[in-house]
NULUM-668800 format. One record per residue (C-alpha): residue in one letter; x negated, y negated, z negated. Coordinates in steps of 0.05 Angstrom, whole numbers, plus 32768, in hexadecimal, padded with zeros to 4 digits. Layout:
@code:A	X:X	Y:Y	Z:Z
...
This chain:
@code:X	X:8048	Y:7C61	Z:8419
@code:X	X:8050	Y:7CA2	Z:83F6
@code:X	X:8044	Y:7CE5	Z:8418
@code:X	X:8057	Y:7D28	Z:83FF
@code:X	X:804F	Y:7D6D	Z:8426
@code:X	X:809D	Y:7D94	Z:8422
@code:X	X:80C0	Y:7DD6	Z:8443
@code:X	X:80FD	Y:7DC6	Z:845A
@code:X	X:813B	Y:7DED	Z:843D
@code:X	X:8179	Y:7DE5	Z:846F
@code:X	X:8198	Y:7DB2	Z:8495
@code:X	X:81D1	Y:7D90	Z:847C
@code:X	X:8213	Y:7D66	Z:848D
@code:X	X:81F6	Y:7D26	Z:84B1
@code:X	X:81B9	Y:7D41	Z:84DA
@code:X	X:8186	Y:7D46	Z:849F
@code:X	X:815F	Y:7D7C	Z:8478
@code:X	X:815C	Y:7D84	Z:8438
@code:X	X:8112	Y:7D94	Z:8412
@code:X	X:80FE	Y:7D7E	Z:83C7
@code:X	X:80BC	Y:7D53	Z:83B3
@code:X	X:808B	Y:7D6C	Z:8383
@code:X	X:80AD	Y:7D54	Z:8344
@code:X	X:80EE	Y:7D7D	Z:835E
@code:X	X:8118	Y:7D38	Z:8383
@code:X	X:814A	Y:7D54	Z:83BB
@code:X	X:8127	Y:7D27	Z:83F7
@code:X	X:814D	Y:7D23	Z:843B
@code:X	X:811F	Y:7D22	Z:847D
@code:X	X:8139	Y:7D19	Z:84C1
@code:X	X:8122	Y:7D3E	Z:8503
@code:X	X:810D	Y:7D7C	Z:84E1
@code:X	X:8123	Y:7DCB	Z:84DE
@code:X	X:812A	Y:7DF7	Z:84A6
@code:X	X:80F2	Y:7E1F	Z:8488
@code:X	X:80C4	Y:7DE9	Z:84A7
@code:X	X:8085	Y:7DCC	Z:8487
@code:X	X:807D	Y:7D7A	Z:8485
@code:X	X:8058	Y:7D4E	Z:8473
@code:X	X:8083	Y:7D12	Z:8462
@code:X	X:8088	Y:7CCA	Z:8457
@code:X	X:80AF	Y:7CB3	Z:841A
@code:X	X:80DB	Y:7C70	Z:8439
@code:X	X:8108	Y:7C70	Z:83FC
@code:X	X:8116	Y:7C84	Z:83BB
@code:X	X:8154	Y:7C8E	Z:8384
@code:X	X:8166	Y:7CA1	Z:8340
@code:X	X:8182	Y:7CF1	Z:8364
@code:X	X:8162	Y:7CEB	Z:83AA
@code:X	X:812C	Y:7CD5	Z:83D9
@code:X	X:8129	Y:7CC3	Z:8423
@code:X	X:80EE	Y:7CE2	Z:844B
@code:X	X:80CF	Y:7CDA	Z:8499
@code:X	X:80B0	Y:7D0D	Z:84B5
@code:X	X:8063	Y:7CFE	Z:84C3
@code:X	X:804A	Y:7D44	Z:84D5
@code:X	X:806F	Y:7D83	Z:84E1
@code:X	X:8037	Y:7DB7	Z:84BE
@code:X	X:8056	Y:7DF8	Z:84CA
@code:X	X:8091	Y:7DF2	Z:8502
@code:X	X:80C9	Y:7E1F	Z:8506
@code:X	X:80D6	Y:7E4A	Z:8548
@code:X	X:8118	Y:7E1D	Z:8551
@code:X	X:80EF	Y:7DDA	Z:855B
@code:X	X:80F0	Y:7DC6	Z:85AC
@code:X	X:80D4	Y:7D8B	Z:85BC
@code:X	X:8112	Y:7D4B	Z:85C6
@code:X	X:8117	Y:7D43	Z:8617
@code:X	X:8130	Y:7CF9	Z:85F9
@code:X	X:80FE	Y:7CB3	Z:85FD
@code:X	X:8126	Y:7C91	Z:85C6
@code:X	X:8133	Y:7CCC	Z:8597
@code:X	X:8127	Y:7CC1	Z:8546
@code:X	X:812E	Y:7C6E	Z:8568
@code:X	X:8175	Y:7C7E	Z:857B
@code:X	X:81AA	Y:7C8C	Z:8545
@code:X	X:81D1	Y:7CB8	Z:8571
@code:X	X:81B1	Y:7D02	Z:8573
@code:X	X:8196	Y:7D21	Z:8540
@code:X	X:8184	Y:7D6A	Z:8559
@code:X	X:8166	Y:7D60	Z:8594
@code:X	X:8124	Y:7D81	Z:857B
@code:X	X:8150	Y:7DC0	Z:856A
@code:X	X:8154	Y:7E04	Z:8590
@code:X	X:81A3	Y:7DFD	Z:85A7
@code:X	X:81AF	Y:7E48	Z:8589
@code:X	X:8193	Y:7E30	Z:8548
@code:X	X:81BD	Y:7DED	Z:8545
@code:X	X:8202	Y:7E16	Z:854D
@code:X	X:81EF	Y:7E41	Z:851D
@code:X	X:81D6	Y:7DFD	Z:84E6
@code:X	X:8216	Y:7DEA	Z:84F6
@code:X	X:823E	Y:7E21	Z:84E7
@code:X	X:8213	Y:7E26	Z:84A5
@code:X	X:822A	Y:7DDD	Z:8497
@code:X	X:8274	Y:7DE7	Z:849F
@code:X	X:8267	Y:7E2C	Z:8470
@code:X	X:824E	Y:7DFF	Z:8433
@code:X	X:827A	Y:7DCB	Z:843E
@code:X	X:82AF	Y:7DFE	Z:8435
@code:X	X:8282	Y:7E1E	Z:83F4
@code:X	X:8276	Y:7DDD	Z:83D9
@code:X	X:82C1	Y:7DBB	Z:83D3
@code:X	X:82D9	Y:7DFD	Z:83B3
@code:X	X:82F1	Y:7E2B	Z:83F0
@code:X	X:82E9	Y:7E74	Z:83CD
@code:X	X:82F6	Y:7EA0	Z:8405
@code:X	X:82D7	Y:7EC1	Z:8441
@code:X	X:82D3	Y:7E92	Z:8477
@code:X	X:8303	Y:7EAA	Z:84AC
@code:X	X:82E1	Y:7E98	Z:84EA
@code:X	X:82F7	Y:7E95	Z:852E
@code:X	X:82B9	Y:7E80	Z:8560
@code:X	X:8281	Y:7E59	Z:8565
@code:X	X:8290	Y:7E32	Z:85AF
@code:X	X:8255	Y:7E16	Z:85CB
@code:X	X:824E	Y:7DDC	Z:85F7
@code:X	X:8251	Y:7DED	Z:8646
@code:X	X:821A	Y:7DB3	Z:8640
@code:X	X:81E6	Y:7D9E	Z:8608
@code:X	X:81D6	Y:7D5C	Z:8638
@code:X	X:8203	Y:7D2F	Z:8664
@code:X	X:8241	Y:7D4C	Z:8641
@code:X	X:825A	Y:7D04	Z:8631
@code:X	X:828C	Y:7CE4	Z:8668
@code:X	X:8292	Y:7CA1	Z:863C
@code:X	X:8253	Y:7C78	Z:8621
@code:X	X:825F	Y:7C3C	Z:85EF
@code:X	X:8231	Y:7C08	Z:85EC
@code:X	X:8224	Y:7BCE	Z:85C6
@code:X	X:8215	Y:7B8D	Z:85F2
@code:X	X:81E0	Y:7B55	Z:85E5
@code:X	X:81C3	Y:7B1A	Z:860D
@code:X	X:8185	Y:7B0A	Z:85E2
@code:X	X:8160	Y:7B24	Z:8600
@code:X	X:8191	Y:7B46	Z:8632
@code:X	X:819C	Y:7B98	Z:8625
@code:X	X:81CF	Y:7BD1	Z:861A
@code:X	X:81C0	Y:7C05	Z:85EE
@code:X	X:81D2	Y:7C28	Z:85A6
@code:X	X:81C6	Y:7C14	Z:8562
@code:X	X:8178	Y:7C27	Z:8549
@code:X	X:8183	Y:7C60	Z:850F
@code:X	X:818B	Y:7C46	Z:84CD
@code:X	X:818B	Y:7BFF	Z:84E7
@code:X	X:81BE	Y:7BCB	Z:8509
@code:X	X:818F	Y:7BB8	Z:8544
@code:X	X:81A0	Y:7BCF	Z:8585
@code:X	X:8179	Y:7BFD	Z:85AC
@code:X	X:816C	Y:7BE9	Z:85FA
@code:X	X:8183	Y:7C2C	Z:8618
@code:X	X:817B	Y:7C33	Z:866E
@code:X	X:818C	Y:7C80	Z:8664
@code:X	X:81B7	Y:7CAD	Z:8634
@code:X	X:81A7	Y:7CF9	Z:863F
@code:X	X:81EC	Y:7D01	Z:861C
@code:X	X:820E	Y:7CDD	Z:8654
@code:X	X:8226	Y:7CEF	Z:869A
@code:X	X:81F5	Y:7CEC	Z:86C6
@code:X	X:8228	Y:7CB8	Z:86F2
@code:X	X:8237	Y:7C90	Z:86AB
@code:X	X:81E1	Y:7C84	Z:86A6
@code:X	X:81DA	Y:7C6F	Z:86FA
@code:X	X:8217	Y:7C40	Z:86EE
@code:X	X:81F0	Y:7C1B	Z:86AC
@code:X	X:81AB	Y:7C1C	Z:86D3
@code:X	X:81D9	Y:7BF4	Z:8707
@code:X	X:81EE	Y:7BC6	Z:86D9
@code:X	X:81A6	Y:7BAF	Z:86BA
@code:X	X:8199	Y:7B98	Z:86FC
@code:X	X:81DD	Y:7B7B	Z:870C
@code:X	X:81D6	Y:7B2D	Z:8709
@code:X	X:822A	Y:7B2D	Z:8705
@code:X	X:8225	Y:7B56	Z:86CC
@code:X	X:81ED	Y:7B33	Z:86A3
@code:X	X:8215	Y:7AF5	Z:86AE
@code:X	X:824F	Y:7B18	Z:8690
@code:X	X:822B	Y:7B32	Z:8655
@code:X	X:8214	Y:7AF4	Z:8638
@code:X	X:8256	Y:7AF6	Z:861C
@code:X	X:826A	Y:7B3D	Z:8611
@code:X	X:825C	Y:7B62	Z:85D9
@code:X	X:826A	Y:7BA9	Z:85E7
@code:X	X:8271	Y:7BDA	Z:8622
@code:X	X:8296	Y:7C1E	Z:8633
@code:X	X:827C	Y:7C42	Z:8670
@code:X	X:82B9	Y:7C74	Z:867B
@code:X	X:82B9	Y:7CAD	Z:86B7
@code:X	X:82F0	Y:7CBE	Z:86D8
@code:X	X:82E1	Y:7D0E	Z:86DE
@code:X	X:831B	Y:7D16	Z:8725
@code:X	X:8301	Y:7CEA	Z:8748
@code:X	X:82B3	Y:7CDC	Z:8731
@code:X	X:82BB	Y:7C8B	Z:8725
@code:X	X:82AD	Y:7C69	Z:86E4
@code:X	X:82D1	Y:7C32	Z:86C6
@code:X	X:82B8	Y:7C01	Z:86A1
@code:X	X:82D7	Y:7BE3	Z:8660
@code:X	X:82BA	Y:7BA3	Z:8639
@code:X	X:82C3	Y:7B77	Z:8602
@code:X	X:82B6	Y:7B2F	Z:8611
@code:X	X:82BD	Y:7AEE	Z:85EA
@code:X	X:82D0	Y:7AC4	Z:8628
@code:X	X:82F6	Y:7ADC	Z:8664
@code:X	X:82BF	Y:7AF7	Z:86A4
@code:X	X:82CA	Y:7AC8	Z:86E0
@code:X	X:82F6	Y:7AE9	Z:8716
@code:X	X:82B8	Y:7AEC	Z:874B
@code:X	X:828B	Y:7B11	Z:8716
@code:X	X:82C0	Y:7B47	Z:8706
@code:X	X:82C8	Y:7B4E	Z:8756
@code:X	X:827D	Y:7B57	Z:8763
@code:X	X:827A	Y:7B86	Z:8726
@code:X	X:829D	Y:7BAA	Z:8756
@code:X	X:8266	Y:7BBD	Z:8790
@code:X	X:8254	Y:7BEA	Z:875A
@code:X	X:8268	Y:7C26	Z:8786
@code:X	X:8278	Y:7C4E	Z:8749
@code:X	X:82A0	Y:7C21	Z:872A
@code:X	X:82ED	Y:7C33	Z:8728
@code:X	X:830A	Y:7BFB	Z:8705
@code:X	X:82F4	Y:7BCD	Z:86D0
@code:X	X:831D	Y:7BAF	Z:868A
@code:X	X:8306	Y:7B82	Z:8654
@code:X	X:8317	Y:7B6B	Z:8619
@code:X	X:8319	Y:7B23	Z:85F0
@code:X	X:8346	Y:7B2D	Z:85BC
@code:X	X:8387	Y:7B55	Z:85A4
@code:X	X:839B	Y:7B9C	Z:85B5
@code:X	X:83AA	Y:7B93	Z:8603
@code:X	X:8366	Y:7B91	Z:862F
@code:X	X:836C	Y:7B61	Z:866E
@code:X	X:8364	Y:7B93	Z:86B2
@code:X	X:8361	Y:7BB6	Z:86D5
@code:X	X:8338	Y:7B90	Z:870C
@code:X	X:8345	Y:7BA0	Z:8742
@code:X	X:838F	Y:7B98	Z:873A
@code:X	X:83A4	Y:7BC8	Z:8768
@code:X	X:837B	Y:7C01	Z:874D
@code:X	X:8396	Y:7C41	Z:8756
@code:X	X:83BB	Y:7C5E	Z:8716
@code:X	X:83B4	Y:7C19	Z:86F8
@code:X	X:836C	Y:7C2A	Z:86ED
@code:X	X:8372	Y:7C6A	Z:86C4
@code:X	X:833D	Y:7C9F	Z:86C2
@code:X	X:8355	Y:7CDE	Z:86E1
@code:X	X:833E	Y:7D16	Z:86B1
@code:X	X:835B	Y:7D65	Z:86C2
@code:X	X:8370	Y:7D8A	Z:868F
@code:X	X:838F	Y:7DD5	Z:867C
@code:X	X:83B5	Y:7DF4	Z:86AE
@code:X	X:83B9	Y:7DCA	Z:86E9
@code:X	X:83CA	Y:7D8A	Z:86BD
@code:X	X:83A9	Y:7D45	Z:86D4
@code:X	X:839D	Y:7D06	Z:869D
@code:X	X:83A8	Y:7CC4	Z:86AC
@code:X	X:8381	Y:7C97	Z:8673
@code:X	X:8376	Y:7C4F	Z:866D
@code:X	X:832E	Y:7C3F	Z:865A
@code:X	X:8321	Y:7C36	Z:8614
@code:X	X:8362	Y:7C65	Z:85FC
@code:X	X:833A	Y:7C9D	Z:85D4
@code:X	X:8329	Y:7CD5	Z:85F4
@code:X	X:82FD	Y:7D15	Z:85DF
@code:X	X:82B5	Y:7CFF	Z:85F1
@code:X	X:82A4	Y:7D4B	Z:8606
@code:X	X:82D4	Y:7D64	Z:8642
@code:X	X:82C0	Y:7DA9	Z:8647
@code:X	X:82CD	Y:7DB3	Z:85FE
@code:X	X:8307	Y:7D8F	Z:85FA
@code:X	X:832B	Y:7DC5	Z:862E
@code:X	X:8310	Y:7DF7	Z:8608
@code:X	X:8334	Y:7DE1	Z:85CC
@code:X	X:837F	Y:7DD5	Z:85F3
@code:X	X:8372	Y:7E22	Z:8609
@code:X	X:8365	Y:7E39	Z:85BB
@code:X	X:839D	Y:7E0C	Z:85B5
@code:X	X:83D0	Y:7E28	Z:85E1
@code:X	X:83B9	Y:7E6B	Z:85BD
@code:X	X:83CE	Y:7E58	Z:8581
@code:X	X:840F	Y:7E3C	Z:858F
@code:X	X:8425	Y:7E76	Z:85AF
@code:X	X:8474	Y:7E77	Z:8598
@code:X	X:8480	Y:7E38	Z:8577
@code:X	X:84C7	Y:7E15	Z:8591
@code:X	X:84B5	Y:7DD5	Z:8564
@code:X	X:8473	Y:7DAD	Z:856D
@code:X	X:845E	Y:7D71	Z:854A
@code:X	X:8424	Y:7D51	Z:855D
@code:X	X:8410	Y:7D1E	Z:8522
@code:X	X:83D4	Y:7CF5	Z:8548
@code:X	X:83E1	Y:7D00	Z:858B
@code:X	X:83BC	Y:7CCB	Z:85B2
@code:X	X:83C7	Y:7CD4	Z:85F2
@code:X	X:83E3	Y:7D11	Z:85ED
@code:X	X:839D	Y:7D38	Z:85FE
@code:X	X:83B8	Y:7D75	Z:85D3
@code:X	X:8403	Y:7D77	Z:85DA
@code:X	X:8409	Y:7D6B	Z:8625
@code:X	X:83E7	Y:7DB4	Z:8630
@code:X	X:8419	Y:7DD4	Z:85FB
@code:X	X:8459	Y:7DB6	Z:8625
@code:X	X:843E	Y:7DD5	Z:8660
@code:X	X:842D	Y:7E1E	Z:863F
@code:X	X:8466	Y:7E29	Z:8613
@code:X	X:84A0	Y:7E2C	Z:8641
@code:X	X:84DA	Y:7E45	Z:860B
@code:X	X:84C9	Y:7E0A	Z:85DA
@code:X	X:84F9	Y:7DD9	Z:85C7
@code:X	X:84D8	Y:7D97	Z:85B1
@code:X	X:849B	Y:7D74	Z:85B8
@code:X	X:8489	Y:7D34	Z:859B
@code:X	X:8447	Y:7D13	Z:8594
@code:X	X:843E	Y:7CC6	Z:8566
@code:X	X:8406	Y:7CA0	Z:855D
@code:X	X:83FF	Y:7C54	Z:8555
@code:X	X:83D8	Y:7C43	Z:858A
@code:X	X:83FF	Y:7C26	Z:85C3
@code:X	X:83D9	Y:7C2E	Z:85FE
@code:X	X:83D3	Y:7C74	Z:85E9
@code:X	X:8418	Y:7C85	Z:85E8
@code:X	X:8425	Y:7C64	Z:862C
@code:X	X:83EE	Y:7C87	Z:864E
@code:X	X:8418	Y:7CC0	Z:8633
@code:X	X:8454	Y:7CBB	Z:8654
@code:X	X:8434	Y:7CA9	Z:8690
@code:X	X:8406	Y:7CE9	Z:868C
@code:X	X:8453	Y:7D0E	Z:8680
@code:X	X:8475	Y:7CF0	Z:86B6
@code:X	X:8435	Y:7CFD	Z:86EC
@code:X	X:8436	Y:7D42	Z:86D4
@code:X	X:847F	Y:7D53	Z:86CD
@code:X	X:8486	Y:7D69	Z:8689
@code:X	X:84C3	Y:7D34	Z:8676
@code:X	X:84FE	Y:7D54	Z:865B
@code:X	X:84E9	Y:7D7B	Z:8612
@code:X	X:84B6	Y:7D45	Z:8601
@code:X	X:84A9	Y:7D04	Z:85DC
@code:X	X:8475	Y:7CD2	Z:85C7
@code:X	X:8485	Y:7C9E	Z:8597
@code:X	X:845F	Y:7C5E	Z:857A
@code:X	X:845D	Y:7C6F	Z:8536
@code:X	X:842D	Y:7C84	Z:8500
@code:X	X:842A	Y:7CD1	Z:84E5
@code:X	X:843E	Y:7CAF	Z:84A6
@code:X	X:8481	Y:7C8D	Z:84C1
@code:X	X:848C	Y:7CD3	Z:84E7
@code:X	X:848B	Y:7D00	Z:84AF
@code:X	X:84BB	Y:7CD3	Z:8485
@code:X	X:84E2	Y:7CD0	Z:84BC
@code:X	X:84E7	Y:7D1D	Z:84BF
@code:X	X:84E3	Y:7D29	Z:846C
@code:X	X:852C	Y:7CF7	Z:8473
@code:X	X:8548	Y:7D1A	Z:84B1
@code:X	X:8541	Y:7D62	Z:8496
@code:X	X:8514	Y:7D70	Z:84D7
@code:X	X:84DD	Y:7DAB	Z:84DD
@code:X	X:84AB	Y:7DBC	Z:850B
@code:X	X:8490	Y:7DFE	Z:850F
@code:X	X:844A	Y:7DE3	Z:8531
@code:X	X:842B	Y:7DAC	Z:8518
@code:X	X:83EF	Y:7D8D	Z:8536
@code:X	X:83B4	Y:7D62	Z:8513
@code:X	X:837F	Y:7D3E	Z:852B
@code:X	X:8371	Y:7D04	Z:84FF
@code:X	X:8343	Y:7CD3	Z:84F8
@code:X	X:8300	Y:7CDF	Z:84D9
@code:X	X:8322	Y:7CD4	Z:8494
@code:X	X:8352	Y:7D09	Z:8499
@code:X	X:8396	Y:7D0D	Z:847E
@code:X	X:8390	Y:7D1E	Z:8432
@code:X	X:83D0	Y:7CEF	Z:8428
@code:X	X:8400	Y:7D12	Z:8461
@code:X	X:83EF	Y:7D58	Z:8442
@code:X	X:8429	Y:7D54	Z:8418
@code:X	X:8456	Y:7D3A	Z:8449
@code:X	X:843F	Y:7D69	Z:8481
@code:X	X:8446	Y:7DA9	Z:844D
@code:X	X:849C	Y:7D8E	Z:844D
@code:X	X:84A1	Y:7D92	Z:849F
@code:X	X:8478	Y:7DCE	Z:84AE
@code:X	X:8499	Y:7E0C	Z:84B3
@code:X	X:8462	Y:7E3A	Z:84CE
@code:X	X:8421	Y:7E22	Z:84EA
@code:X	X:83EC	Y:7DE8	Z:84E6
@code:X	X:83B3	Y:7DDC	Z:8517
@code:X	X:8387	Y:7DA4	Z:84FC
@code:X	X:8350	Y:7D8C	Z:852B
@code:X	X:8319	Y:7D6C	Z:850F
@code:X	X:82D3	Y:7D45	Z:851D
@code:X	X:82C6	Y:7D38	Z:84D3
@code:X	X:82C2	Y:7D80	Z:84B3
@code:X	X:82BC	Y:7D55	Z:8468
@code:X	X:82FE	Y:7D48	Z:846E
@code:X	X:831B	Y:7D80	Z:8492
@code:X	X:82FD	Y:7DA8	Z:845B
@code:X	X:831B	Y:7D79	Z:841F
@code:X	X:835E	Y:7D7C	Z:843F
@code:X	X:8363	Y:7DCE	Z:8457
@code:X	X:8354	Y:7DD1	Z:840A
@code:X	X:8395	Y:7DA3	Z:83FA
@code:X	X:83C2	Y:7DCA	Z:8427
@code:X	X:83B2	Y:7E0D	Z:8407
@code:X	X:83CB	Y:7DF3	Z:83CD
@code:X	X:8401	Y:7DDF	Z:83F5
@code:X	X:840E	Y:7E27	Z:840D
@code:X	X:83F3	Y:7E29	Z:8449
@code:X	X:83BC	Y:7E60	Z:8451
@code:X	X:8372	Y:7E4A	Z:8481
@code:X	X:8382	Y:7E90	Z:84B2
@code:X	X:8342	Y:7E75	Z:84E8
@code:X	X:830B	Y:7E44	Z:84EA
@code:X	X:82DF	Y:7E36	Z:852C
@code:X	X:82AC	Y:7E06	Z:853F
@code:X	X:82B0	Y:7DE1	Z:8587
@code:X	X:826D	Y:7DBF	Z:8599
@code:X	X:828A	Y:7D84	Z:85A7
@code:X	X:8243	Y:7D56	Z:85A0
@code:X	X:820D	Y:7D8B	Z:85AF
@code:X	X:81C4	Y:7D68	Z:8594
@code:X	X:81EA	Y:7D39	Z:855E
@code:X	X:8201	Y:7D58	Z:850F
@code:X	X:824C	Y:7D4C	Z:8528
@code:X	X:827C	Y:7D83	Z:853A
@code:X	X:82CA	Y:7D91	Z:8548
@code:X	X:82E0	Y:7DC6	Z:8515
@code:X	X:832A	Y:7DDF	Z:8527
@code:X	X:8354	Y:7E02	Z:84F4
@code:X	X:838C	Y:7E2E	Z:84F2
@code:X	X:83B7	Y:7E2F	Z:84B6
@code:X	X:83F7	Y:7E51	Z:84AD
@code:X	X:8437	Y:7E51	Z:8472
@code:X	X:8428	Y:7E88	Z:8445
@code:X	X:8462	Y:7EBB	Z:843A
C-alpha cells in the first residue's frame, strides 16, 4: 500500500481534512487537525481525488486530545473526538463560512452566536441500534462499512440509556426477543428518569417475554414494531400517559411523546433554540409552522406570544400530530392553535388558493431541505422566516433561493447540537426586504 507524508489544510463538511499528495491530488484523511503533519496510507484512488488513513501523526497540532472512546475511527458515529472542543466549534463555524463562499453567498456573514453544547458526552437521550442474532449484539454500523459494530457503551448516550443496554446483553428475555428483531430505540424519559424501549421485530415477542422485559427497573414502557405505521404497545397497558416520555420544555411546558415520534437528539440545545426562537417571533399574530412534528417549536411560541392570533403546525406524520394535541390539551394552550395531517406542500396550496398569510413562518425540514416550497413559501410570507436546519448544504442552497425570492439572511447561528461528530443545527433568520 502506498504511503505519502501530507500537512493537513482544514477540515471540511463530513468530518475529514483536506491535504494534497506529491503530484498535487486533493486526498481526504479522517481523524486529523489542521496544520497537522501525517504520514498516510493511500486506501483509494480517483480520476480528481484520493482517500487516505492516517498511520502516523508527525507533527500534531495543539487541538489533538486523545478520544476518551474504545471504538472510535471503528464506529461511524464521531468524528472529532480527538479534537480540542474550542477548536471543533470554531472548524465548524469555518465549515458553515465556505459553504456559504462556495454556493455563491457574497456578503458578510451576519452572525448571531456560536451555542455550545451544555455536554460534549452523554448529551444523547435516544440511542438507535441495529439488532443481530448471529452472533447475538447491538451496536452501530463500522465506518465506511455495513457490518455492525457490538457496542456495550456509547459515551454519547445517557449514562441511564448505556446501564439499560448493559441490562439487556445479559437479559435471557431479551436475547430471545432479538433473534427476531432487527433494530432497537433506547428512549429516556427526562421527568421522570425511565427509558422506554422501542423495537422492530419480524414476529410478534411472546406476552411473558415483554412482561419480564419489564423487571428492568428502568424501563417505562416498551412498543414494537412488525409492519405498517402503527407500533403494537405500549406494554404494560396501563402505563401512565400511554407510555409517552415526559420531556420539560420552555417556560413551564411539559411533552408528552410516543417513542419513536422524532425528537431533537440533544435536549439542552434544543431549549436553547425555542428561547432564540421565542426571540425572534417577538410580534408576529400569524404563525405557520411547515414541519412541525410534534410541535417541539410551535408549542413554546403559543405559550410566549400572548396577542397572536393563529397558530398552526402540519406535518404528515400521524403519530406526530396526535402527540400534539395531546401535548396542547395537557398543557392548556387549545383555543388559537391547530395541527393538521398534511404535507407543507398541500398547506401552502391550500393557503396560495385561500388568499391566507402568515407573518411567521417556521422551517425545519428534512435533511434535503425545501428548494421546491421556496416559491410557494415566498407567496404566504409576509414578514419573517426561521428555517432550522441539521444539513447546512441545503440550508445554504435554499437561503440562496429565497434571496432571490426577496427575502434578505438578517442572522446565522450555530447550535451544537452533536458535539464530537461533523453535524450541526444552523438556524436562520430571514426577513421580506422593503
Amino acid at each position: 500500500m502506498k504511503e505519502e507524508t501530507v500537512v493537513i489544510e482544514k477540515i471540511i463538511f463530513g468530518g475529514d481534512g483536506l491535504s494534497r499528495l506529491s503530484n498535487g491530488k486533493v486526498v481526504f484523511v479522517p481523524f486529523v487537525c489542521p496544520d497537522e503533519k501525517v504520514k498516510i496510507a493511500l486506501l483509494e484512488e480517483f480520476p480528481d481525488y484520493a482517500l487516505g488513513f492516517p498511520l502516523e501523526i508527525l507533527e500534531a497540532s495543539p487541538w489533538r486530545r486523545e478520544a476518551p472512546c474504545p471504538y472510535y475511527t471503528l464506529c461511524g458515529g464521531c468524528q472529532f473526538q480527538h479534537l480540542d472542543y474550542q477548536a471543533e466549534l470554531e472548524i465548524k463555524k469555518a465549515i458553515l463560512e465556505e459553504l456559504f463562499k462556495r454556493q455563491g453567498y457574497k456578503e458578510p456573514l451576519p452572525w448571531g452566536e456560536i451555542i455550545p453544547s451544555p455536554k460534549i458526552y452523554g448529551y444523547r437521550h435516544k440511542l438507535r441500534l441495529h439488532v443481530e442474532s448471529h452472533p447475538f449484539k447491538m451496536g452501530f454500523v463500522k465506518r465506511k462499512t455495513h457490518e455492525v459494530l457490538r457496542i456495550e457503551q456509547c459515551l454519547l448516550g445517557d449514562s441511564l440509556l448505556n446501564e439499560v443496554l448493559r441490562e439487556l446483553y445479559g437479559h435471557e428475555g431479551w436475547r430471545e426477543i432479538a433473534f427476531h428483531a432487527k433494530r432497537l430505540r433506547l428512549e429516556k424519559s427526562l421527568l421522570d428518569e425511565r427509558v422506554t424501549l422501542l423495537f422492530w421485530s419480524i414476529l410478534h415477542p411472546r406476552e411473558e417475554l415483554l412482561q419480564d422485559l419489564l423487571s428492568i427497573n428502568s424501563v417505562k414502557s416498551i412498543f414494537y414494531y412488525i409492519r405498517g405505521a402503527r407500533a403494537f404497545g405500549p406494554y404494560p397497558a396501563n402505563a401512565p400517559f400511554g407510555g409517552r416520555k415526559l420531556m420539560p420544555a420552555l417556560l413551564g411546558l411539559t411533552y408528552y411523546i410516543q417513542p419513536g415520534v422524532f425528537t431533537q437528539t440533544n435536549w439542552e440545545i434544543n431549549t436553547l433554540i425555542m428561547e432564540r426562537l421565542v426571540n425572534y417571533a417577538q410580534r408576529a399574530e400569524r404563525v405557520l409552522d411547515l414541519h412541525s412534528g410534534m410541535g417541539n417549536f410551535l408549542l413554546p411560541l403559543v405559550k410566549a406570544l400572548k396577542s397572536a392570533k393563529e397558530f398552526l403546525g402540519v406535518d404528515t406524520d400521524m403519530s406526530s400530530i396526535e402527540d400534539a394535541f395531546y401535548t396542547a390539551e395537557k398543557n392548556g394552550l387549545n383555543g388559537r392553535l391547530d395541527f393538521r395531517r398534511m404535507s407543507a406542500l398541500e398547506a401552502l396550496h391550500q393557503s396560495v388558493k385561500e388568499g391566507k398569510k402568515y407573518d411567521l413562518i417556521l422551517l425545519d425540514p428534512p435533511r434535503g431541505g425545501c428548494k421546491e416550497l421556496v416559491r410557494l413559501i415566498t407567496e404566504v410570507a409576509e414578514d419573517r422566516i426561521i428555517y432550522i436546519s441539521c444539513d447546512p448544504p441545503t440550508l445554504v442552497r435554499d437561503i440562496l433561493l429565497f434571496e432571490k425570492a426577496g427575502f434578505a439572511l438578517r442572522e446565522v447561528s450555530i447550535f451544537d447540537m452533536f458535539p464530537r461528530t461533523y453535524h450541526f443545527e444552523v438556524l436562520a433568520l430571514l426577513q421580506k426586504k422593503a
